[in-house]
C-alpha positions in Angstrom: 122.7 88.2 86.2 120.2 87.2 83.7 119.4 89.1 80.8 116.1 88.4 78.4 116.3 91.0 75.6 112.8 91.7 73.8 112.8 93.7 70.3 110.3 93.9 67.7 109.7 93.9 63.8 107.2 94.8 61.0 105.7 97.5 63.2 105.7 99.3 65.9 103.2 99.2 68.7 103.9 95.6 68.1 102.9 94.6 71.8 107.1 94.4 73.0 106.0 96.1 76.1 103.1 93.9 76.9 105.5 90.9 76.4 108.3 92.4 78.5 106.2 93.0 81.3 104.2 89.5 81.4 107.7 87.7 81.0 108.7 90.0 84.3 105.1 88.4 85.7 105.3 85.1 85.0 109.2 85.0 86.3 108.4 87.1 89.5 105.5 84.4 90.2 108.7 81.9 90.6 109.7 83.5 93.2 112.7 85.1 91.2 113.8 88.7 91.7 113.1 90.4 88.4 114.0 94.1 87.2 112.8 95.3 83.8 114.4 98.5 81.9 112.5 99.9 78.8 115.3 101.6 76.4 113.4 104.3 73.9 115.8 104.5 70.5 114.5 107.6 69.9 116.6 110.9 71.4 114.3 113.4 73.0 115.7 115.9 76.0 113.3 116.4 78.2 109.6 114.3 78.2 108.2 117.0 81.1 108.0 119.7 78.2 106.1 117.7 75.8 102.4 118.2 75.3 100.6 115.4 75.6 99.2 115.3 72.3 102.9 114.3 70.9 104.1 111.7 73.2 101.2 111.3 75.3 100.9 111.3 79.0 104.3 112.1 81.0 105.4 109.4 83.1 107.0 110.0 86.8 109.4 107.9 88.0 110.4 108.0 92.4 113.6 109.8 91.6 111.5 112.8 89.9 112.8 111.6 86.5 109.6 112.8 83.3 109.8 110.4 80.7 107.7 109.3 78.1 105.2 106.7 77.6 108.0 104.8 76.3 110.0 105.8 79.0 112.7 106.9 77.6 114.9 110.3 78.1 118.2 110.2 76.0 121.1 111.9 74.5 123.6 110.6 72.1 127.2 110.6 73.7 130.4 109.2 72.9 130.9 105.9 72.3 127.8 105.0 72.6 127.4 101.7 72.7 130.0 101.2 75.2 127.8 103.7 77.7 124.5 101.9 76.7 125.9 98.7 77.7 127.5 100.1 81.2 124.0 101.7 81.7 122.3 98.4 81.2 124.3 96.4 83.4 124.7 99.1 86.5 120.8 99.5 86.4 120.3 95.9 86.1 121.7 95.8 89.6 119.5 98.7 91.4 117.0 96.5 94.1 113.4 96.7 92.8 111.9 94.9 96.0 111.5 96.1 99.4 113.5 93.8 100.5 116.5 95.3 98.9 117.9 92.0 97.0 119.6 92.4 94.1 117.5 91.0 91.0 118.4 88.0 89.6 116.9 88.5 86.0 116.9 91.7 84.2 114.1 91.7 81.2 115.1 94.6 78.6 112.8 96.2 76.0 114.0 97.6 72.8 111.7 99.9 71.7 111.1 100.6 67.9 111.2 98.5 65.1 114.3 96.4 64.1 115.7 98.2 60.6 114.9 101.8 61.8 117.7 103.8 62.0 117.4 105.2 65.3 118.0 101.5 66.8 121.4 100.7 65.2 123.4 102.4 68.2 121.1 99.9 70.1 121.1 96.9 68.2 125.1 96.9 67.8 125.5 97.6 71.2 123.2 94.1 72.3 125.3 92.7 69.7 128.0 93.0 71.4 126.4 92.3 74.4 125.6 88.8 74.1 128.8 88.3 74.1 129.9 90.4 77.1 127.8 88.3 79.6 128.1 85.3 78.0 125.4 83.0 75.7 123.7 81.4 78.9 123.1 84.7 80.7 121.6 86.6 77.6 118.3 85.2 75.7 116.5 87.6 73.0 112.7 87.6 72.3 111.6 88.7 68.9 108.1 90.1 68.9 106.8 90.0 65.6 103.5 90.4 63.6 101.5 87.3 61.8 98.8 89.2 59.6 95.8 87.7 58.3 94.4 89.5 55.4 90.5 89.5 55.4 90.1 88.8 51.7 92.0 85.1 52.2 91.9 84.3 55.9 95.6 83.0 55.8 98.1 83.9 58.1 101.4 85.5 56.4 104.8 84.5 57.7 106.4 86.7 55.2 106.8 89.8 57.4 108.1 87.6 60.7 110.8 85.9 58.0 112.1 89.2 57.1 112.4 90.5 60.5 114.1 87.7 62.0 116.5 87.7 58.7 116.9 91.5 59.4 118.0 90.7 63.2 120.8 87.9 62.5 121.8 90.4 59.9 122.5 92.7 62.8 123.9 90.0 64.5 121.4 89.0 67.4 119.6 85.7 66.8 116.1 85.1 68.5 115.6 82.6 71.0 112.0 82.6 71.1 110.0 83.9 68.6 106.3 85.9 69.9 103.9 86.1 66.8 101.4 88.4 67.5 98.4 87.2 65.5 94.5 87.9 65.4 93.9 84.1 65.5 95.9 81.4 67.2 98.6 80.3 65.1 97.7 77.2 62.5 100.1 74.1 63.4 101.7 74.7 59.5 102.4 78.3 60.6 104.0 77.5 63.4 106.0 75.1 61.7 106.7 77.2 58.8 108.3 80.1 60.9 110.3 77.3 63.0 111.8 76.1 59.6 112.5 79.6 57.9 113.5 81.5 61.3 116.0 78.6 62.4 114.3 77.8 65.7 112.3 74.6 66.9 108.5 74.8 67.0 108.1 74.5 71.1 110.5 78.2 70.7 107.7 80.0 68.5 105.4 81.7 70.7 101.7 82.4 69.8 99.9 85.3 71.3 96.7 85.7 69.4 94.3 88.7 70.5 92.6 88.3 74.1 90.1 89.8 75.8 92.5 91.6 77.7 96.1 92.1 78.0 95.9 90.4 81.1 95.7 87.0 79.6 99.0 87.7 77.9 101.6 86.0 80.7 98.7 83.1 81.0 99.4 82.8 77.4 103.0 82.8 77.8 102.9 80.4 80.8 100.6 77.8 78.9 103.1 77.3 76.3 106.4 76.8 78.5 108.3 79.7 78.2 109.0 78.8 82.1 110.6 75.8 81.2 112.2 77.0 78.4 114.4 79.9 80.2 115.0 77.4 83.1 117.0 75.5 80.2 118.1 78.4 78.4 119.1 80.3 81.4 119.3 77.5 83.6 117.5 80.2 86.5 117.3 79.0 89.6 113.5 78.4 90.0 112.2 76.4 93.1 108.6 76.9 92.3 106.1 76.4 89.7 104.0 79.9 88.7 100.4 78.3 88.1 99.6 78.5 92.0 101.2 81.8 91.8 99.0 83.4 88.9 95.6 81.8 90.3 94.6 85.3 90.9 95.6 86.4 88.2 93.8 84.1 85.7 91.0 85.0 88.4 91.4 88.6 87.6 91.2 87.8 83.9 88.4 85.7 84.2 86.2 88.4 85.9 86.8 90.7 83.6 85.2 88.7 80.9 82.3 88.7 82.5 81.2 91.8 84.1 77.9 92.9 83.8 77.3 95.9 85.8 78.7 99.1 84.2 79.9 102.3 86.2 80.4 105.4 84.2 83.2 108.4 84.9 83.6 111.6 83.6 87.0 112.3 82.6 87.3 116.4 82.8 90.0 117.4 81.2 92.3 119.5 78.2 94.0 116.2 76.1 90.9 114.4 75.7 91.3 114.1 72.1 94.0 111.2 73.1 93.6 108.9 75.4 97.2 107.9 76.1 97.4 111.3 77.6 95.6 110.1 80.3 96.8 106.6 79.9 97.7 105.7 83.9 94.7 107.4 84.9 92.6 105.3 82.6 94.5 102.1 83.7 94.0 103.4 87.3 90.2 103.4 86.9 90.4 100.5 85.0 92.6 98.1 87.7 90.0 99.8 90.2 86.4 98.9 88.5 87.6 95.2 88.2 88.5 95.3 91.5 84.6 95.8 92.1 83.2 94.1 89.4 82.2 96.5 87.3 82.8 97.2 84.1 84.5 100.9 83.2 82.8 103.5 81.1 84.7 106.7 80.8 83.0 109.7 79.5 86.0 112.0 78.4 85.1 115.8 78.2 87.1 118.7 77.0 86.9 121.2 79.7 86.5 123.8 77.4 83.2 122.6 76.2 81.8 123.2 79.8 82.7 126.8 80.0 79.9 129.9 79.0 81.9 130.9 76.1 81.5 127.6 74.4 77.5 128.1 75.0 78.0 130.7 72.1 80.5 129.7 70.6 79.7 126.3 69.7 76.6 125.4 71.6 75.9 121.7 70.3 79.2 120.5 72.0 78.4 123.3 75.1 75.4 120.6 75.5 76.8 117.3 74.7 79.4 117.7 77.2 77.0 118.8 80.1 75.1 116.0 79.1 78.1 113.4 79.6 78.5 115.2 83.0 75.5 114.8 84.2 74.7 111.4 83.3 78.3 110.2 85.0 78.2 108.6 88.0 81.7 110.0 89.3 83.7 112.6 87.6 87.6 112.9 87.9 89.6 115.9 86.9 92.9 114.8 86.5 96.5 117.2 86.5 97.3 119.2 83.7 99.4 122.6 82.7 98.6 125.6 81.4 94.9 128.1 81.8 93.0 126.3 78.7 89.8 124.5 80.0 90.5 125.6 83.6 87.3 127.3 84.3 85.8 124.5 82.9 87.6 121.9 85.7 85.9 124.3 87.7 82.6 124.4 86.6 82.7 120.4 86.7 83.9 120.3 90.3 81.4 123.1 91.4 78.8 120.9 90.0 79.7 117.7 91.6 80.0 119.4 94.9 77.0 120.7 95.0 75.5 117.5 93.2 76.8 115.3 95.9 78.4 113.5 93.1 81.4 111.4 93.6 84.2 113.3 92.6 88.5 112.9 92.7 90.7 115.8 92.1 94.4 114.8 90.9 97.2 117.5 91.3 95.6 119.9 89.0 92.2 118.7 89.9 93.0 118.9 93.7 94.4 122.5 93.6 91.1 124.0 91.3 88.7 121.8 93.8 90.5 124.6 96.4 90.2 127.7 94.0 86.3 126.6 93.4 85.3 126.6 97.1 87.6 129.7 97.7 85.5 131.7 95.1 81.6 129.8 95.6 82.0 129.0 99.7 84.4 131.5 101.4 83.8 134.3 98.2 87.5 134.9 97.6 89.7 135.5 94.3 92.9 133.5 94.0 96.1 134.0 93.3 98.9 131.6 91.7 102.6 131.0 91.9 105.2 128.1 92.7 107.4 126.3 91.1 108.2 122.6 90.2 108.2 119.7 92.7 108.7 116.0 91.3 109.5 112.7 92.6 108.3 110.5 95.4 107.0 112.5 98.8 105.7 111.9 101.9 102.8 112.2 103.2 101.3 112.7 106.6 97.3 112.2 107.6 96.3 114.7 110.1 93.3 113.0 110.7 92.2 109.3 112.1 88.5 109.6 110.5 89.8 110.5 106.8 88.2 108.4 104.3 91.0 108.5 102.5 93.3 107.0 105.7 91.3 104.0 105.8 91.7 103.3 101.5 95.0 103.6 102.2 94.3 100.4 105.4 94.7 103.3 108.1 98.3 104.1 107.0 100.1 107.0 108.9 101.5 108.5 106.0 101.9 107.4 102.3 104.5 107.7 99.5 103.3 108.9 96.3 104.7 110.5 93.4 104.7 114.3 92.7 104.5 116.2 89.4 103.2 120.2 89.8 103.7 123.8 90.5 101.3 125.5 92.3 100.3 124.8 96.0 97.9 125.8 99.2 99.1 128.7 100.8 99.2 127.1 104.4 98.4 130.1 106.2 94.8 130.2 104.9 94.4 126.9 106.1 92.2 127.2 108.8 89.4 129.5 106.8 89.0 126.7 104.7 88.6 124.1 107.1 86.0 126.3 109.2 83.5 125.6 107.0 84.4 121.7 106.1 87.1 121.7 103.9 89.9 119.3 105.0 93.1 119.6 104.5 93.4 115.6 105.8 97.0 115.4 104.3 99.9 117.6 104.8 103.7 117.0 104.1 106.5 116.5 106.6 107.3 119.8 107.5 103.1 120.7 107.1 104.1 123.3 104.6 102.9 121.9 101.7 98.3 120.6 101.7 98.8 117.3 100.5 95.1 115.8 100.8 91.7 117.5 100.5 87.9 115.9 101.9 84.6 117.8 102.2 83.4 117.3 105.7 79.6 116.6 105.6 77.0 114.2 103.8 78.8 114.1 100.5 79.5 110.6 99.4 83.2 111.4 98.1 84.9 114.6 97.6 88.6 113.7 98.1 91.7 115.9 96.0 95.4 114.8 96.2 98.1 117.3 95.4 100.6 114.0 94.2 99.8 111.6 91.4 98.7 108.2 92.4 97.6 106.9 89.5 101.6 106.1 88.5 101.7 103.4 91.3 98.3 101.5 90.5 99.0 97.8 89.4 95.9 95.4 88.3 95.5 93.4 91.6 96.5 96.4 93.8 94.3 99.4 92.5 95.0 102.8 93.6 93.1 103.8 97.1 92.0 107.3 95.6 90.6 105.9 92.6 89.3 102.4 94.2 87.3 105.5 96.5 86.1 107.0 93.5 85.3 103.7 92.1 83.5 102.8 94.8 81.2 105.8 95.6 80.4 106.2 91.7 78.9 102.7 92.0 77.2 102.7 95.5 79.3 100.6 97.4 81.5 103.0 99.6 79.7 102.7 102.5 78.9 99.5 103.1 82.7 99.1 102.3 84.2 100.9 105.1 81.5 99.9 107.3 82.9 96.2 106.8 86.4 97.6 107.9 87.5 98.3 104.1 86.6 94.5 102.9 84.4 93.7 100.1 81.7 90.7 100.2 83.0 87.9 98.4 81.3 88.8 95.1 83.1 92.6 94.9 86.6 91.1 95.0 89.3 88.5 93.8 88.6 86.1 95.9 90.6 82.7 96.8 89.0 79.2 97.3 90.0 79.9 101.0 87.2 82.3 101.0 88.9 85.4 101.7 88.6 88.8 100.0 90.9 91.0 99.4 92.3 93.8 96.2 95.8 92.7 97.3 97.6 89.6 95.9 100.6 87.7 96.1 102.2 88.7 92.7 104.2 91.7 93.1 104.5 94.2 90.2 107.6 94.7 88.2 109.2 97.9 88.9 110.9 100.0 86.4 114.0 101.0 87.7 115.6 105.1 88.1 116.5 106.5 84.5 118.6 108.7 85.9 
C-alpha cells in the first residue's frame, strides 16, 4: 500500500481538499486503484445534530454515517495515535471500486492548519507513520499559501518557509510542495522556496487561481507530479493519464465558455450559507455543464414566501416572489424542523400549477405530497416517523417514469437516505387517482420512494432519498440533470432521442459520440465508521 499524505499551512481553507482529490484523479486516470480518507482534527460527536449554519451541510455516507463537510466524526481515545494509525491503515484497505480490488494507493487529507493544536495527536501520529510503512510507501504534500499583496505585486515566500519549518519541526518533511498562489509562480519564487524548503525546483508545485477547480489535476498533471510519484513511490503505472483526462480538460474547457444561462430557485431555510446546500449546488452545477449552460441559482429563504412576511417585512415578501417567478426551475431541497415550511409549500404550489420545472429532495419530496393533499384531494396532514440513513433501494413501479429513463431505464437505484417522515402507503391509491405518482417504492413497497405528476407538466418529480451526495462532474445526478434539463427547454427532445444529447449539449469525444458518462471514475470516500 501507498500512502500520499496532504496537510496544509498559513490558513485554512487552503485548497488540501481540492488537491487530495485531483491527486486521487490524476492517479485513478492511470489506471491505479485509489482510495482517499479525509481525517478532521477537530473532535465533534455527532455532525447529524449540527445546524447547518455551523458546519454547513451534513454529509451522508452508504453506511448511514453524518459527518461534516470536512468529513469528519471523532472522539479522543486512548492512545491515540496508535488507533489513528490502525484506523488509517484498515480503511486504506476497504475496496472503493465495483470491482472489489483492493486499492493500491491511499491519498490522506489532514485537515486544519499545521501548528494548531488540535492536529498534534495527528501530526505525531503521521510522524510516526512514515516510518511504520516505510519511506517509499509514504510521500507527504504540503499545501501552502503564496500571497501577493496588491500594494507591491510580489509574491511572499515568507509564510510557505515557516510552514514547511513548522512541519520538519514536527517531524514530517514535504515531498512536494503545492503553493497556492493568485498568479503563476515567478521562476525566482519557485526557486527561492526550493532553496529555503530543502526540495528541488521540479518538487514545488504551482497552482495559481483557475477558472474552475476543475483545472486543478490538469495543473497537477502538466507539471509531473505523475512522474514524480512513479519515482517516489515507484507505483506500478502502465499508462499515461493525458488520454485518460481528455474529457476532462474537455469538461473544463466548456465551462469557460458557456454562454447560455439557466436560472434555479433554491427554496429553502439555510440560505444565508451556501455550503449548507453545498452538494446540491455542485449537483446543479455538474448537471448545467453537462448541457451547456451556465448555472444561476436564485436562493430564497422560505420564510420570505409565506403571508406573514407580506406584513411583516413586505420588501423581502416581494423580492423573493420576484426571484421565484423569474426562475426557470425551482428546487426545494431537505431540511429539519417547521421554519419556512409553508413557504416550501407555497413555492411547490406555485410551480405546479405554473407548469414550472420543479425537483423535491427528501424534505422537498414529502411537502410536494402535503401540498397536493391539502390544494388537490383537500385533506389536512399528519406527521410522524423516525430516522432512516444510509444507502437504499429503490424499485420503479413504472416503465413510462421520466425518472426511469434519467436513470438509462434502471430497475431499481441505490441512493442515499437522510429523513424522518414518510407516505403513509395506505393512502396511496387516492393520490395516484388523480395523477400523482408514486413511480418509486422501496423493497418491501412500504416506504414512497419516487413522486411524478401525471399530465402535461414538463417536470414535477420528488425523491424521498438524497441524490445529490452521489453526483460527480462528468456523471451528473439523473434528478437534477431532469431538472436541469426541463428548466432550460431541452427535456423533451432529450428523451425523444432515447436520453442522448446532440453533440453540442454534451462532452463529446473526437469519435463523435455523446454522452454525460466518462471513463474517469470518481474517488470514493471510504465508511467512517
Amino acid at each position: 500500500m501507498k500512502y500520499i499524505l496532504v496537510t496544509g499551512g498559513v490558513i485554512s481553507g487552503i485548497g488540501k481538499g481540492i488537491i487530495a482529490s485531483s491527486v486521487g484523479t490524476i492517479l485513478k486516470s492511470c489506471g491505479l486503484h485509489v482510495t482517499a480518507i479525509k481525517i478532521d482534527p477537530y473532535i465533534n460527536i455527532d455532525a447529524g445534530t449540527f445546524s447547518p449554519y455551523e458546519h454547513g451541510e451534513v454529509f451522508v455516507l452508504d453506511d448511514g454515517g453524518e459527518v461534516d463537510l470536512d468529513l469528519g466524526n471523532y472522539e479522543l481515545v486512548p492512545h491515540i495515535t496508535d488507533a489513528i494509525q490502525e484506523w488509517v491503515m484498515r480503511q486504506a484497505k476497504v475496496s472503493v471500486d465495483e470491482d472489489g480490488i483492493e486499492p493500491e494507493v491511499c491519498v490522506i487529507e489532514l485537515g486544519g492548519t499545521v501548528g494548531d493544536i488540535e492536529s498534534m495527536p495527528f501530526i505525531e501520529a503521521f510522524r510516526q507513520f512514515q516510518f511504520k510503512v516505510k519511506r517509499e510507501n509514504f510521500c507527504n504534500i504540503h499545501v501552502s499559501l503564496v500571497p501577493q499583496p496588491n500594494s507591491t505585486g510580489e509574491q511572499k515566500t515568507k509564510p510557505t518557509q515557516n510552514s514547511v519549518r513548522e512541519l520538519r519541526g514536527l517531524g514530517l518533511s514535504p515531498d512536494l510542495i503545492v503553493c497556492r498562489c493568485s498568479t503563476p509562480l515567478d521562476t525566482a519564487v519557485k526557486e527561492k522556496i526550493s532553496m529555503f524548503c530543502h526540495v528541488e525546483p521540479e518538487q514545488v508545485i504551482c497552482i495559481h487561481d483557475v477558472s474552475s477547480i476543475y483545472r486543478v489535476p490538469l495543473l497537477l498533471e502538466d507539471q509531473g507530479t505523475v512522474d514524480y510519484f512513479c519515482r517516489r513511490l515507484d507505483l506500478p503505472i502502465q499508462m499515461r493519464p493525458r488520454q485518460m483526462l481528455r474529457k476532462w480538460k474537455e469538461m473544463s474547457d466548456r465551462s469557460d465558455r458557456l454562454l447560455e444561462q439557466t436560472s434555479i430557485a433554491l427554496v429553502g431555510k439555510y440560505t444565508k450559507l451556501s455550503d449548507s446546500y453545498a452538494s446540491v449546488i455542485k449537483s446543479l452545477e455538474h448537471s448545467a455543464l453537462a448541457i451547456n449552460c451556465k448555472l444561476e441559482v436564485k436562493y430564497i429563504d422560505s420564510a420570505d414566501l409565506e403571508s406573514a412576511a407580506l406584513q411583516e417585512e413586505p420588501v423581502k415578501y416581494h423580492e423573493a416572489w420576484q426571484k421565484l417567478c423569474s426562475a426557470d426551475g425551482v428546487l426545494v431541497p431537505g431540511g429539519f424542523g417547521v421554519r419556512g415550511t409553508e413557504g416550501k409549500i407555497q413555492a411547490i404550489k406555485w410551480a405546479r400549477k405554473q407548469k414550472k420545472p420543479f425537483l423535491g429532495v427528501c424534505l422537498g419530496m414529502q411537502l410536494a405530497v402535503c401540498e397536493f393533499a391539502r390544494n388537490v384531494l383537500g385533506w389536512d396532514g399528519q406527521m410522524g416517523g423516525t430516522m432512516r440513513l444510509g444507502k437504499r433501494r429503490t424499485l420503479f413501479k413504472s416503465t413510462s417514469s421520466v425518472l426511469r429513463k434519467l436513470y438509462g431505464d434502471a430497475e431499481y437505484v441505490e441512493e442515499r437516505h437522510r429523513h424522518r417522515f414518510e407516505v403513509n402507503p395506505e393512502l396511496k391509491h387516492r393520490f395516484e387517482e388523480r395523477g400523482f405518482r408514486f413511480v418509486g417504492q422501496d423493497t418491501e413497497g412500504d416506504r414512497m420512494e419516487i413522486i411524478e405528476l401525471e399530465g402535461d407538466h414538463p417536470y414535477f418529480v420528488g425523491v424521498q432519498y438524497h441524490p445529490e451526495f452521489t453526483s460527480r462532474p462528468i456523471k451528473p445526478s439523473p434528478p437534477y440533470f431532469g431538472l436541469l434539463l426541463a428548466a432550460s427547454g431541452k427535456l423533451q427532445n432529450y428523451l425523444q432521442k432515447g436520453c442522448r444529447l446532440s453533440p453540442r449539449d454534451t462532452y463529446s469525444d473526437r469519435s463523435g459520440s455523446s454522452s454525460p458518462d466518462s471513463e474517469i471514475s470518481e474517488i470514493k470516500f471510504p465508511s467512517l465508521s
